[in-house]
N, C-alpha and C positions, 0 to 999 in steps of 0.2 A: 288517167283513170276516171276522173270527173265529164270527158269530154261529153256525154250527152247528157247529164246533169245541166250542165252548163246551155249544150243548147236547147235545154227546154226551156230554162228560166229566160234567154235572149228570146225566145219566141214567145213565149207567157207576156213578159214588159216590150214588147215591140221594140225591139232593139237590134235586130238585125243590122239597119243601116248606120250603128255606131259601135257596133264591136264586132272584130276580129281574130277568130281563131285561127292564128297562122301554122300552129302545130310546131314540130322541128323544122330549127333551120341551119343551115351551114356558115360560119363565124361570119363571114365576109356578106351575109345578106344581114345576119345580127347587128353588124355593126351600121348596116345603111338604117333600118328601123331604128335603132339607139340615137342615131345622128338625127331622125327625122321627129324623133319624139319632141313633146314639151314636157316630160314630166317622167320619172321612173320610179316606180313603187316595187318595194321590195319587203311586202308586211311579214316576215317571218317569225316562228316564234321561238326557235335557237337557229344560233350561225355558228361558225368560225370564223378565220376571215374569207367573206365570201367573194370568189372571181368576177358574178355578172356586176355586182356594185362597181368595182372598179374597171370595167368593160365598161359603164355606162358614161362612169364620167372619164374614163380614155377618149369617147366620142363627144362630151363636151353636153351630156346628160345632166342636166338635176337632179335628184334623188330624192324620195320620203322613203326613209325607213324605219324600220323595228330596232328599238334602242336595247339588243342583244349581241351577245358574242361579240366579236372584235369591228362590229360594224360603228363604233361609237371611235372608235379610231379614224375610221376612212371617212366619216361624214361630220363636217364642220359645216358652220352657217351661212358660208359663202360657195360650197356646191350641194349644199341638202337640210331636208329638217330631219332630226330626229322624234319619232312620237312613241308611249307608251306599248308593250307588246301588248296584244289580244284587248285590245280596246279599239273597237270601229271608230268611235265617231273622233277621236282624235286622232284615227289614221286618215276619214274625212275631210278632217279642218286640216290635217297636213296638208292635203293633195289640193284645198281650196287654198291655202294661202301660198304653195310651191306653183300651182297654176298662175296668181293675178299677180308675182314677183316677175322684173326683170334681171335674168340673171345675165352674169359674164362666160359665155361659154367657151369660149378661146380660154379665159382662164383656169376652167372648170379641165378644159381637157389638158393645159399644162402642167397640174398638179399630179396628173398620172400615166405624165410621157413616160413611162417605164419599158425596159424592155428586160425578157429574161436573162439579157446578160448581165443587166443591171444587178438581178435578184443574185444569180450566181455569184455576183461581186464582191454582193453584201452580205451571203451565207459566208464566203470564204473570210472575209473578215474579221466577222462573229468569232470562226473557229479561231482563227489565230489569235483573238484575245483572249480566248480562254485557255489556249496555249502558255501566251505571256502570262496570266494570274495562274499558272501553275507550278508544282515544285521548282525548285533552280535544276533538279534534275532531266526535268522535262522540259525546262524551257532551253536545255541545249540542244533539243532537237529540234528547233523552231524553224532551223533553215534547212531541213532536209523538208522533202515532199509529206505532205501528212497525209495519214491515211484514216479514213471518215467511214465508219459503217454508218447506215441508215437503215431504219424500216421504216418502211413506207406499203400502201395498199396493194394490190397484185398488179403489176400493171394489163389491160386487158390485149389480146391479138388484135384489136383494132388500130393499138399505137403503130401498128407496120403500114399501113392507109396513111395519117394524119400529125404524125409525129408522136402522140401518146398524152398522157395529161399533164399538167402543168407541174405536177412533183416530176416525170420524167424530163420534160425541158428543162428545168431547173439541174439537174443533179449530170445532164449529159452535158450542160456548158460549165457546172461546175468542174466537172473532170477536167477541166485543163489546167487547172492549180492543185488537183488532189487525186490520190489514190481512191477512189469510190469501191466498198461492198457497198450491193443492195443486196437487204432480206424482205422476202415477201411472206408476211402470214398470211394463211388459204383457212379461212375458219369451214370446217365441218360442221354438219346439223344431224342428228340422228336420223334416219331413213331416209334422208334427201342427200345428193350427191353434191348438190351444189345450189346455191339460189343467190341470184345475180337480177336486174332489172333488164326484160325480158329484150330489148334491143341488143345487149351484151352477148358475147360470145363466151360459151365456157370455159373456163382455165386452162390452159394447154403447156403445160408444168415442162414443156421442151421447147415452150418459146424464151428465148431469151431478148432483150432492147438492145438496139442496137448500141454500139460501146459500154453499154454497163455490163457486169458482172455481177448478176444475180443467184440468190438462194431463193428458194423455194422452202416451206416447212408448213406442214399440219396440225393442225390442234382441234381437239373436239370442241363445240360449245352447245349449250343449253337454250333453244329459243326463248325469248321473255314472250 
C-alpha cells in the first residue's frame, strides 16, 4: 500500500542504488534473499509468533527485532538483538550494532532446523498431556485415538496451488496420531460480503483441504 510512498522518498534521498523493492516473492527465492542478507529487521509493533522471524534464521539470518508478542521467545543474543517497540533510534543502534557483529550462522540456522513434522509432534504431545492431567476417567481413554477439534482461520482456495498455511501443514501431519475436526469462522461485515487482502480469493464455503474435515460457520461482526 506504501509502495510509491516509498519510491518517492528513495528518489527524494538518492537511494535508488541502495534499496530494493522486490515486491512478492515465492518462498524458495525468500529464502536465497534471507540466506544472502547481513542483517534481518523485523520492527513490528504487535506480533504473535511470527513465521518470517524464524524463516530468517532457518536460513542462518541474524535478526533486530521489536521486543513484542512471542518474538522475545525466538530471539536470544546469539541470533538477534532485541530493541524497544516504536522507538527508531534504538531500532537504529540495533541494526548498527547487529551489522559490525560477527555472527555464527551455521548456528543461527540449527537452532531452527524444524520441520512441520516436528511441530505436529510437538502439538500431539501437548494434547496427550493434558490428557494424562486429566480426570482418571478420562485418562482411560488415553490409548484410543484422540480426537482434537480446532478453530483456526478459513483456510483460503489457494492452499490447493501451494499446500495452504502453516496452521493447515501443521494439523494435516498432525492427523496421523488424531482424529482432526476443523472449524472455520467466516466473520461477516454489514453491507460487504466479504473483505479479504485484495490477492486472496473469496471464501468458497464448498472448498474443503485436503484430508481435513472442515466446518464452515458465520457470525456477524461490527467493523472498529
Amino acid at each position: 500500500p506504501l509502495r510509491s510512498e516509498l519510491e518517492s522518498f528513495i528518489a527524494r534521498h538518492s537511494l535508488v542504488n541502495r534499496i530494493v523493492l522486490t515486491g512478492e516473492l515465492p518462498p524458495k527465492e525468500i529464502a536465497v534473499w534471507m540466506a544472502a542478507a547481513d542483517l534481518f529487521c523485523l520492527p513490528s509493533h504487535s506480533e504473535g509468533c511470527p513465521n518470517v522471524l524464524i524463516e530468517a534464521m532457518s536460513c542462518g539470518c541474524p535478526a533486530v527485532a521489536s521486543n513484542v508478542g512471542g518474538i522475545p521467545e525466538l530471539l536470544m543474543p546469539d541470533n538477534g538483538i532485541l530493541v524497544p517497540v516504536k522507538n527508531p533510534r534504538s531500532l537504529a543502534e540495533g541494526l548498527q550494532i547487529g551489522l559490525s557483529r560477527t555472527w555464527d550462522r551455521a548456528a543461527i540456522s540449527r537452532l531452527r532446523a524444524r520441520t512441520w513434522d516436528h511441530v505436529a509432534r510437538e502439538t500431539h504431545a501437548i494434547c496427550e498431556e493434558v490428557i494424562q492431567r486429566a480426570q482418571p476417567e478420562v485418562r482411560r481413554t488415553a490409548a484410543r485415538r484422540m480426537r482434537i477439534t480446532v478453530v483456526t482461520p478459513y483456510f483460503p482456495t489457494s492452499a490447493r496451488s501451494y499446500g495452504g498455511r502453516s496452521a493447515y501443514e501443521t494439523l494435516r501431519l498432525l492427523k496421523r496420531w488424531a482424529n482432526i475436526q476443523v472449524v472455520c469462522p467466516l466473520t461477516l461485515y454489514p453491507n460487504i460480503k466479504w473483505l479479504t487482502p485484495k490477492n486472496y480469493d473469496p471464501p468458497d464455503l464448498t472448498y474443503e483441504p485436503r484430508e481435513l474435515k472442515t466446518t464452515y460457520f458465520q457470525y456477524p461482526a461490527i467493523p472498529v
